[in-house]
N, C-alpha and C positions, 0 to 999 in steps of 0.2 A: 289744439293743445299748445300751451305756451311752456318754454324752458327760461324758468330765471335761476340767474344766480344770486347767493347774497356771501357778502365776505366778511372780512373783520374787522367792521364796524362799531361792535360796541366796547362801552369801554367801563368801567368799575364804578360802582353808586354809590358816592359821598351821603347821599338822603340815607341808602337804605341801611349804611354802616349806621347812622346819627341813630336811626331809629331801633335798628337793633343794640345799639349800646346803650340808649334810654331804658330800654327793658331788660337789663341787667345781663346781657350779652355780647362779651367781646371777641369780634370775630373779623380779622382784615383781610379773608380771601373777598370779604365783598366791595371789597376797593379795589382790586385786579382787574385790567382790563380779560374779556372773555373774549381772547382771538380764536378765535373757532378757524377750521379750513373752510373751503369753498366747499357749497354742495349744489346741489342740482335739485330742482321742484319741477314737478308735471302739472299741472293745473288749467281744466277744464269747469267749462257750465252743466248744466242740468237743470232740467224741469220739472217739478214734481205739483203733481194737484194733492189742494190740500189731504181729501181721505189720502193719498197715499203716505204722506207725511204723517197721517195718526196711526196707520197701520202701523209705520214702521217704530212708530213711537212705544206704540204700543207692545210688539215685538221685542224689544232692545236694542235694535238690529242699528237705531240713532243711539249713544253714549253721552248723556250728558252730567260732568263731574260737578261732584255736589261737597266739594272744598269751599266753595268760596260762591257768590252772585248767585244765592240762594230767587229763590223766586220774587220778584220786589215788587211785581207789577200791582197796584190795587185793582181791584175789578171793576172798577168804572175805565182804570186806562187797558185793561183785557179786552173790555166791553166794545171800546173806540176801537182798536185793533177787528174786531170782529164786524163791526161795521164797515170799515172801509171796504173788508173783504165785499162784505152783501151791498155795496155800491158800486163795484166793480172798479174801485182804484189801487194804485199801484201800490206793491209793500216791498218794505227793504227785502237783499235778499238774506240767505243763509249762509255760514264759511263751513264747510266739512274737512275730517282727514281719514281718508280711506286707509283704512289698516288690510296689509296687504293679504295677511294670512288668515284671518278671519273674514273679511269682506264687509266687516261692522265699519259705521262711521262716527268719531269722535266732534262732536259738536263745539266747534271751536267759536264760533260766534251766532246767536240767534235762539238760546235758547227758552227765554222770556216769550218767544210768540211761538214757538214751539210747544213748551208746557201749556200756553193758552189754548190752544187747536188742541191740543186731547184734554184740557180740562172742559172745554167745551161742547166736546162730544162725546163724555163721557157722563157728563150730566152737573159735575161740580169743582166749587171752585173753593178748595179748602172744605171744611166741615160742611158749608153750607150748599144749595142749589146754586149752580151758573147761571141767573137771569140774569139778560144784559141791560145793562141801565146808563140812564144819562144821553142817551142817545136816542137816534128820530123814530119817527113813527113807522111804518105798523111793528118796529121790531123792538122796539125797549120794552123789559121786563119780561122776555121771552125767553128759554129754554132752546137748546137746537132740536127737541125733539117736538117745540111745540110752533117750530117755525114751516110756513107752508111748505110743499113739498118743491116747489119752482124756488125757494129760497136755500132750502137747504141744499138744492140740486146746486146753486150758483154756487154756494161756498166747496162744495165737492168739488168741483171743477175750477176751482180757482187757482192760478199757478203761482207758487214761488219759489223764485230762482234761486239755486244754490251753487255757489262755487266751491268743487272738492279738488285738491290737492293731494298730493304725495309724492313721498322723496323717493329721487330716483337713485340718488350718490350724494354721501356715501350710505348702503344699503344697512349695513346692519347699525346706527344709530339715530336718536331720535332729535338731532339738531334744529332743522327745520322747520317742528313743533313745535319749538320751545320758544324759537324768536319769532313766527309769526305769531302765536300765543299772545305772548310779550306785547309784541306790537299791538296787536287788534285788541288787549285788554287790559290796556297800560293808560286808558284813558282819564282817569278820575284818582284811583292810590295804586299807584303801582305795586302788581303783585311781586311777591317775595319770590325767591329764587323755588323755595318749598313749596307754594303754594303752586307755580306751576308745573315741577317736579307731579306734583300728586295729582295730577292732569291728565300730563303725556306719558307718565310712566303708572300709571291706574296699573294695578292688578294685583296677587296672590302678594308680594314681595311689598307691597305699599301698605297693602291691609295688617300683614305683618307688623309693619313699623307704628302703625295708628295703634293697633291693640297695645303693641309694647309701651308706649308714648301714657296710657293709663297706667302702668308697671307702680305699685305703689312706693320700692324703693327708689324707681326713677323720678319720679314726685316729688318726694324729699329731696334728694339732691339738687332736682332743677329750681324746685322752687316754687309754690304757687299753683294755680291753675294751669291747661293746656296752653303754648304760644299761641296768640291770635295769630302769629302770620307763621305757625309750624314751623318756627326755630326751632326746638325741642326735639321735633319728627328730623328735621335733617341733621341734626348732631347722635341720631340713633342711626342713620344713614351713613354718615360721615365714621361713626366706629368702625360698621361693616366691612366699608367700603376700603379702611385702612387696615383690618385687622385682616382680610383673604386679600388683597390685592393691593398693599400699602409702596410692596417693593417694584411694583407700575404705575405708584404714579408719576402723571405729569401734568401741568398745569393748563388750563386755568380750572380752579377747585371742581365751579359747578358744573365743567365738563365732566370731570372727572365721575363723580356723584350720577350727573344724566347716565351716561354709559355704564356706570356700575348699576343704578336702579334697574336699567330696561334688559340686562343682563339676565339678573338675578328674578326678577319674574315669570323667566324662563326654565329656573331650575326646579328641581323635584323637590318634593311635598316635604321629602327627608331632611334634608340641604336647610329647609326654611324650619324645619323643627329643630335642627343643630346651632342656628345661629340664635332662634330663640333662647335656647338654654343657655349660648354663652355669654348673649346680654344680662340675660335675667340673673346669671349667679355674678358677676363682675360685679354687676350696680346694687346687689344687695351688696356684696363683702364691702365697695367702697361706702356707701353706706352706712356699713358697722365700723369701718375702721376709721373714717371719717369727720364723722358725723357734723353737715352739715355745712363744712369747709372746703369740698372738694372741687379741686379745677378752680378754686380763686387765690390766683397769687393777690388778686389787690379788690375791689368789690366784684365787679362783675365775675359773670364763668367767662372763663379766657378758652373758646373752642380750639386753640392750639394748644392748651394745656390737658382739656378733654382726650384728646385725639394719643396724645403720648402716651399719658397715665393709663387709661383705658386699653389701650394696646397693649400696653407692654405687660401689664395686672391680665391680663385676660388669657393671654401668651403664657405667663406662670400656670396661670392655674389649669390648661390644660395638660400639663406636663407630668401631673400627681394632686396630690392633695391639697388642697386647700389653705394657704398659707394664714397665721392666724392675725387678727385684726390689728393687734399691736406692732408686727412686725409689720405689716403692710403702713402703719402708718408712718414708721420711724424708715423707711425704703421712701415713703411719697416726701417726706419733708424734706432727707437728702437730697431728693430728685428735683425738688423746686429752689433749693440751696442752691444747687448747680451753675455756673456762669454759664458755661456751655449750652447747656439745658435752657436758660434765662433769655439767651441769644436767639435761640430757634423760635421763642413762643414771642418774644416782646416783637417784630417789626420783620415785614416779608414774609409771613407766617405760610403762604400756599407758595412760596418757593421750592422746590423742588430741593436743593439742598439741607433746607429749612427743614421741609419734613420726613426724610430720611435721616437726619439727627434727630431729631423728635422722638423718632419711632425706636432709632435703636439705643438713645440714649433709654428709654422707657422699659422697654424689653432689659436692658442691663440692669438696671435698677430692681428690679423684681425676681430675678432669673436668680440670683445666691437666698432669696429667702424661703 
């Protein structure tokens, strides 16, 4: 076993701000450097022959998220893949992360020759039959069940190496994940903060946020179709995460967000029906009261003006009744009138002072209607 540490190293994405404010989203916590603490990684090899890897594939007991680097491979480059094996040469290995309370492993890297080995002894590859093609003789155009029994035994017994990890400190966050993630899949367009959020934080509390993210009021206000890189999913994230625990935060944003999501996956069924409701009635009312202007002091949605409004709107209405559309909107104008208000959301917006004015500027603004 090896102990590494990693520290704070990284630092704020001038790209991924550019590209999220091409698609109509102004958000500068993603220009923060993300100092994270030190943590500690355990990370060990293993061996596995291939049947065992389909077993477990087949099981669930392997996790691989289906966000993003959907299956690319074509089946002729599946096919090469399957060959080498039945030639007996060497294949990359695999990256794991053992989740410690379930004993599952999230497939952090490798899962393009993963889904191949169960598409292959499963019999298909997409709609069609898995014959392998483009490759040598006696095995092109063969099926695994129609490959002799000395071939198929080879590929049974064939090993690939996996390295699994897991963090040892600090224990109850999902740090670690996030930046080897980052790293090992940051090679070609770098995933969004969200896109690896719905990763390492998969579960009850994410699937939440994907159904909501279809909300047809939320639609309208956001704009368009779903975010390709799950903007959309992390500003339903970002409500949450500000509206039960806004008066802890502290920065940097998408720490913030990782440990509220891995949290909140953990809570009960109730907990995740309650928060539905207070999305679902907030983003209708602004919505009606709205209509179609909301969260843009200038073109884009300005995610620090989301964060206020939405808090503070959300906070009313749990208090009584329903406050009616016109009031609400003549409270939101005042509120973006505001210098004060203007100051928290224009520059340093995941500042920690920044958005405790934010928040309670928001909450005031709503609280008399």
């Amino acid at each position: 076993m090896t102990d590494q540490d990693a520290s704070d190293d990284q630092v704020g994405s001038q790209d991924e701000f550019e590209i999220s404010l091409a698609e109509g989203i102004e958000d500068e916590s993603l220009l923060e450097p993300t100092d994270i603490k030190k943590f500690s990684i355990t990370s060990y090899g293993a061996d596995y022959t291939v049947d065992m890897l389909v077993k477990r594939m087949r099981a669930g007991s392997f996790t691989i998220p289906d966000f993003q680097r959907r299956f690319v491979w074509s089946q002729r480059h599946a096919s090469k893949f399957i060959e080498s094996l039945l030639m007996g040469l060497p294949v990359p290995g695999i990256f794991l992360y053992k989740e410690t309370e379930t004993n599952k492993h999230l497939v952090i890297d490798g899962q393009q020759r993963l889904r191949t080995l169960q598409a292959f002894y499963d019999g298909f590859f997409g709609e069609r039959k898995f014959r392998l093609g483009g490759i040598r003789e006696p095995w092109n155009g063969k099926t695994y069940s129609e490959l002799d029994p000395a071939d198929q035994l080879k590929i049974d017994d064939s090993i690939v190496h996996a390295t699994i990890f897991q963090q040892d400190h600090p224990a109850d966050v999902l740090d670690s994940i996030y930046f080897v993630f980052e790293r090992i899949n940051s090679g070609g367009i770098r995933l969004s903060p969200q896109e690896i959020r719905n990763c390492i934080s998969a579960g009850p509390f994410i699937t939440l946020v994907k159904n909501l993210n279809l909300n047809e009021d939320w639609r309208r206000v956001f704009g368009g179709e779903p975010n390709k890189r799950s903007k959309d999913e992390e500003l339903i994230i970002r409500f949450f995460a500000m509206y039960r625990s806004g008066d802890q935060y502290s920065r940097p944003m998408a720490k913030f967000l990782n440990d509220f999501s891995s949290k909140m996956n953990k809570q009960p069924k109730e907990e995740l029906q309650s928060l539905e409701k207070v999305f679902s009635t907030t983003i209708a009312l602004v919505d009606k009261a709205l209509d179609g202007r909301a969260f843009r002091p200038s073109r884009p949605l300005n995610a620090a003006v989301f964060d206020g409004v939405m808090t503070g709107l959300a906070q009313r209405i749990a208090t009584g009744n329903e406050p009616p559309p016109e009031a609400v909107a003549m409270a939101y104008d005042a509120l973006l009138a505001s210098a004060e208000f203007k100051k928290a959301w224009e520059r340093a917006t995941a500042d920690e002072d920044n958005v405790k004015t934010r928040l309670r500027l928001g909450r005031e603004a709503f609280a008399g209607i």
